[in-house]
N, C-alpha and C positions, 0 to 999 in steps of 0.2 A: 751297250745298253745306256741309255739318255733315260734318266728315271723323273716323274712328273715332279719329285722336291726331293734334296736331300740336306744333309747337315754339312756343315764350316767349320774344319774342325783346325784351327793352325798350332803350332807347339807352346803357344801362351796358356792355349789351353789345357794341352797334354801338360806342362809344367806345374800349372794351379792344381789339378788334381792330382798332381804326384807328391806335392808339398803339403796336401791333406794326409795323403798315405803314412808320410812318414812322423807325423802330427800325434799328438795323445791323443785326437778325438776322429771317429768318423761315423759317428752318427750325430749324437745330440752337443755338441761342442760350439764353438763361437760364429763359427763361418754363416751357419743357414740364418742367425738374426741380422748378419750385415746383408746377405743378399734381400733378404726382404726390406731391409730397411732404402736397398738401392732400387728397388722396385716402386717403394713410396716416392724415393726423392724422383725418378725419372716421371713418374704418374701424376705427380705433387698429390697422392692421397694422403692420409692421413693412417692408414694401417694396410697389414699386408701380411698375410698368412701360407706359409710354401708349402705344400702338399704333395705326397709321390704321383698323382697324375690328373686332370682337368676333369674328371669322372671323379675320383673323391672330391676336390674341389663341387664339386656342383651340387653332390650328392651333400656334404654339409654345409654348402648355403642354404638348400633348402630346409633342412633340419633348424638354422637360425632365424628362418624366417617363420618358423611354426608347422611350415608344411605339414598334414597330420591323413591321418582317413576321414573319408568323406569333403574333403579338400579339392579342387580343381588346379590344373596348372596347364598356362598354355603356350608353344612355342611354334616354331617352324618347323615345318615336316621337312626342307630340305637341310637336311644337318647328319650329323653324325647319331646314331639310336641314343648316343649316352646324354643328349637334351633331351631327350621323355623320360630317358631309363630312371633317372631323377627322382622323376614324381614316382614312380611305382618303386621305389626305394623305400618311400617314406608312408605307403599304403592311400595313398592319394589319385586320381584320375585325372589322366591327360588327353588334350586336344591338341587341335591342330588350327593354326592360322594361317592361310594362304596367302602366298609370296605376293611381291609386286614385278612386274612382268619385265623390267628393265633392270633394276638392282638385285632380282636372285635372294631380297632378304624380305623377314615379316613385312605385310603392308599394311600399313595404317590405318587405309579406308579399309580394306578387310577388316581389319581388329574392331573398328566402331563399330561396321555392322555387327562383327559377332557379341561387341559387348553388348548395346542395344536389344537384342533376343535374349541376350543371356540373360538382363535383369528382368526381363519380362516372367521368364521362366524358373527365375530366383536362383540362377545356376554359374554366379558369378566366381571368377577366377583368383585365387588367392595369390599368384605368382603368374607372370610373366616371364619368359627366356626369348628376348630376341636375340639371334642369332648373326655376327656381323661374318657373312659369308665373305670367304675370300680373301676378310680385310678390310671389305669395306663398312662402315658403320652402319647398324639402322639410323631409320629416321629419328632418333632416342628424348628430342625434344619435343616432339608430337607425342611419343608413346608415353614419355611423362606426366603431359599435359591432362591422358588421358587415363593416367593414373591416377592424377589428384582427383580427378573427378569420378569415376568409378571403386575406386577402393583398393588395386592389387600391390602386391610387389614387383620390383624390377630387379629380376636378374641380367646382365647383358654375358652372354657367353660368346667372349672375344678371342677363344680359343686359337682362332685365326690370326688376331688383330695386334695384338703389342708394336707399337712401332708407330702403327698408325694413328690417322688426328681425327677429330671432329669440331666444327664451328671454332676451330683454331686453336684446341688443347688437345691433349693425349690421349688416346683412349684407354681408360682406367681409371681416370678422374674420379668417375663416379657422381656428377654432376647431376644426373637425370639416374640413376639407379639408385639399388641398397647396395649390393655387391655386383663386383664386375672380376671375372672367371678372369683365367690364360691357362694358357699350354705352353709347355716346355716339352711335345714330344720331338724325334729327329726330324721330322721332312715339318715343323714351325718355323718360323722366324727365329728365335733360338733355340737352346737347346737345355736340358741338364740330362741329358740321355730319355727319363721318363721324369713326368714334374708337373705341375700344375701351381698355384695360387689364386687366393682371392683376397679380393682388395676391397677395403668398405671406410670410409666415414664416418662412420655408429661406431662408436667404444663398446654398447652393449654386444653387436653383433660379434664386433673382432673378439672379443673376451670368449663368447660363446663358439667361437669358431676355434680358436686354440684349446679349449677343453675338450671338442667333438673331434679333432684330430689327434688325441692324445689320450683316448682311454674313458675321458671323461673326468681325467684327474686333476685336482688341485692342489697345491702346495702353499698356497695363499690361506694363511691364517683368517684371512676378512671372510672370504669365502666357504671356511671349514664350520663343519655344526658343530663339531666338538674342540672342547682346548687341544692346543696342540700342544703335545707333551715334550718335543725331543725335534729337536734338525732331522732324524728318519723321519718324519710322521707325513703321510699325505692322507689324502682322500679323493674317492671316487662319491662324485655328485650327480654325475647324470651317467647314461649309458655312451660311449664314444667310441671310437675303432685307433687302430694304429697306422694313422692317413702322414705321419713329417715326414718330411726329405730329411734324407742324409745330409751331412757336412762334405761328401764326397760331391755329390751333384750341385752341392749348393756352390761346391767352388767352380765347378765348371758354368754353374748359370753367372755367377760375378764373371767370370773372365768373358763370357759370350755379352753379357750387355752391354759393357763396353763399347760393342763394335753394332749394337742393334739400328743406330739411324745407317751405318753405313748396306748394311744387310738392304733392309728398306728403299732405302735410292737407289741398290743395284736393282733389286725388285721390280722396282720403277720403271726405272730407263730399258727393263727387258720388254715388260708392257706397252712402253713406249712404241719400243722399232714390233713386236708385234701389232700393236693397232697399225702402225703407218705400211706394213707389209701385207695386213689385209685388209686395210683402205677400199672399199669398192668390192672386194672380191664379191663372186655370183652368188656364193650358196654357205658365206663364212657370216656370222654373226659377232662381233665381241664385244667385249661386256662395258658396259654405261655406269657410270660414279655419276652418286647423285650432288648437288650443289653442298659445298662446304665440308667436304671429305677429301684425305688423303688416306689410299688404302693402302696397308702393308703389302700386300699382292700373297700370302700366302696360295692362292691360286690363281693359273689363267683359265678363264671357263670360255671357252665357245662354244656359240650354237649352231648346229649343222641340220641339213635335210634330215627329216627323221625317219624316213624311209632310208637313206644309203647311212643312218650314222654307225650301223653296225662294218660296214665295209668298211668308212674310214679307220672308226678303231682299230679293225682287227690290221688292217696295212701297216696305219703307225707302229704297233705293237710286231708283227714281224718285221718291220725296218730296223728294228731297235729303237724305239722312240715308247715309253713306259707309260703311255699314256693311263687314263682312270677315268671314272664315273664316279663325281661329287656331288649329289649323293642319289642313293635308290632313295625314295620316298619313304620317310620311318614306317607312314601305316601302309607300308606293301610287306613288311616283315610279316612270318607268319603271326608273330609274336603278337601284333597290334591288328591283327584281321579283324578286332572288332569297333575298329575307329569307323564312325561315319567321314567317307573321301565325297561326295559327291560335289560340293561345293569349292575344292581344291582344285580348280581347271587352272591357276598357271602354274601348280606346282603339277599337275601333269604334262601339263603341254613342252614345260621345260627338263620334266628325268628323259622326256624322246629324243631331245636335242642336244644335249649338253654333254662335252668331253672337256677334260683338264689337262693343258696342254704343259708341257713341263716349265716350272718356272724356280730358277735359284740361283744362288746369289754367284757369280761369273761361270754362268751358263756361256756357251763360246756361240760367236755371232752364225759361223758352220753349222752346230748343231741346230738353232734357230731356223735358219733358212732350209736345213734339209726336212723339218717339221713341214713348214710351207713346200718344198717340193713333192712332196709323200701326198698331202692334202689332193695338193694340182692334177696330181697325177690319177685320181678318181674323176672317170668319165662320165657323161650321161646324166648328169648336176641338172636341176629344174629347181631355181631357189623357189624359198615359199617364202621371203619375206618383201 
């Protein structure tokens, strides 16, 4: 079985977390402030908050950004449900922005017209989640541009992206956002088994972000309504959950980042001999980077006939080849059956087409080309592009 991603696990690894194990601390102890603090230095942000998985992460950025009821939020419907699940977390309603036809992420001109109607109908957006699929970034200084000028928040959920650049920096800067999300689940660019972070710029946010992941408690005198009487003494000031990473996880995320540009160029170079292996092919589509991105490659998507793509899956998939579908369309969930799709045609046009072909870091050049044979081997091809 050839699975579409999985994790790099070498004994650097296994050895950091075993050198937690036998440590005084394996939850709230020293390790998870240096990993965040390595997550700043590699991002060059300015803060960074490590959470057990990119769903809480999300769900308390938008808590810091005010998110509230009667609030709007709007992202990309090709993503994973936990980009909407967000807003309905926080009793807020969410939308949908349709893709752009080549990059698979939010599109831009979509977003104007939608914000254009929205002000009309006084139904403007409080947050933003573009979504950098794949890896590869949105267009995030457009979508800024049209943040300054319409009023919303910017979250970028780069779940996919760590690793990867935009207009020549890192993604997690935070240059065009408030917060910018990651993942640490296994089949990511790295790992801490399950994990998440958010990275922001704002003092106020970060503050607000480590109290929502922690109960809502503060130990900080400046902070307390009342004297503090004693070294016991805290306080709970706002409502928060129990969202940290352990110092277990946190040591296996230090030992995996380390090695994250090298992850990333394997990434690459698989991308690579797959574009140059379907070069031309009749009925193979693959996927387009837009100007001034390097994408982590956390996926390879191509687009196939959408009449035979259920054949090719199901073939790959008995060959042993693991293939997926990234993603169903959030509002096809039953959950979301009451989003208006109509105006979402390339995010339809692209859930008929699109499989995730395996991609991770020394994938063997054999397994690659037996993908490509599996494919070929599907008769009676009438491309549609």
């Amino acid at each position: 079985m050839i699975p579409y991603g999985r994790q790099n696990i070498i004994d650097e690894d296994v050895e950091a977390v075993i050198k937690i194990l036998k440590s005084d601390y394996l939850t709230q102890g020293p390790t998870t402030p240096i990993f965040e603090n390595n997550l700043k230095e590699y991002t060059n942000t300015k803060y960074s908050v490590a959470l057990i998985n990119a769903t809480s992460a999300l769900h308390i950025a938008c808590l810091s950004l005010g998110l509230s009821k009667g609030d709007f939020l709007w992202t990309s419907p090709i993503s994973f449900v936990a980009s909407a699940n967000c807003a309905r977390y926080c009793g807020a309603e969410i939308d949908f922005v349709d893709i752009d036809s080549s990059s698979y992420n939010l599109c831009p001109i979509a977003l104007e017209e939608k914000l254009i109607q929205a002000k009309k109908n006084k139904r403007l957006p409080k947050i933003i989640i573009p979504v950098h699929l794949s890896g590869q970034s949105c267009e995030m200084k457009r979508i800024k541009e049209l943040s300054d000028q319409y009023g919303f928040k910017i979250i970028e959920d780069a779940s996919h992206a760590i690793g990867g650049e935009y207009r020549g920096k890192k993604i997690g800067n935070c240059e065009y956002s408030d917060i910018t999300v990651f993942s640490f689940h296994p089949v990511k660019i790295i790992t801490t088994c399950e994990g998440g972070a958010c990275m922001t710029n704002q003092k106020k946010i970060y503050k607000n972000l480590q109290s929502l992941r922690s109960h809502g408690i503060t130990r900080d005198p400046i902070e307390m309504i009342n004297k503090k009487p004693g070294e016991w003494y805290y306080e709970q000031i706002q409502l928060g959950f129990n969202y940290r990473l352990n110092d277990l996880q946190a040591a296996l995320g230090i030992s995996q980042l380390k090695r994250v540009d090298e992850f990333v160029r394997e990434r690459n170079s698989i991308a690579n001999y797959y574009n140059k292996i379907f070069k031309g092919h009749q009925f193979v589509r693959t996927p387009k980077l837009i100007n001034d991105v390097y994408s982590s490659y956390h996926l390879y998507i191509i687009r196939v006939d959408s009449i035979k793509r259920k054949n090719i899956f199901d073939r790959l998939r008995n060959s042993g080849v693991f293939v997926n579908i990234h993603y169903i369309p959030i509002y096809k969930h039953p959950y979301y059956k009451d989003i208006e799709s109509s105006s979402l045609t390339n995010s339809e046009n692209y859930y008929k087409e699109a499989i995730s072909i395996p991609i991770f870091p020394f994938l063997k050049k054999e397994m690659l080309d037996q993908i490509k044979k599996v494919i070929d081997e599907v008769d009676n091809f009438q491309s549609i592009f």
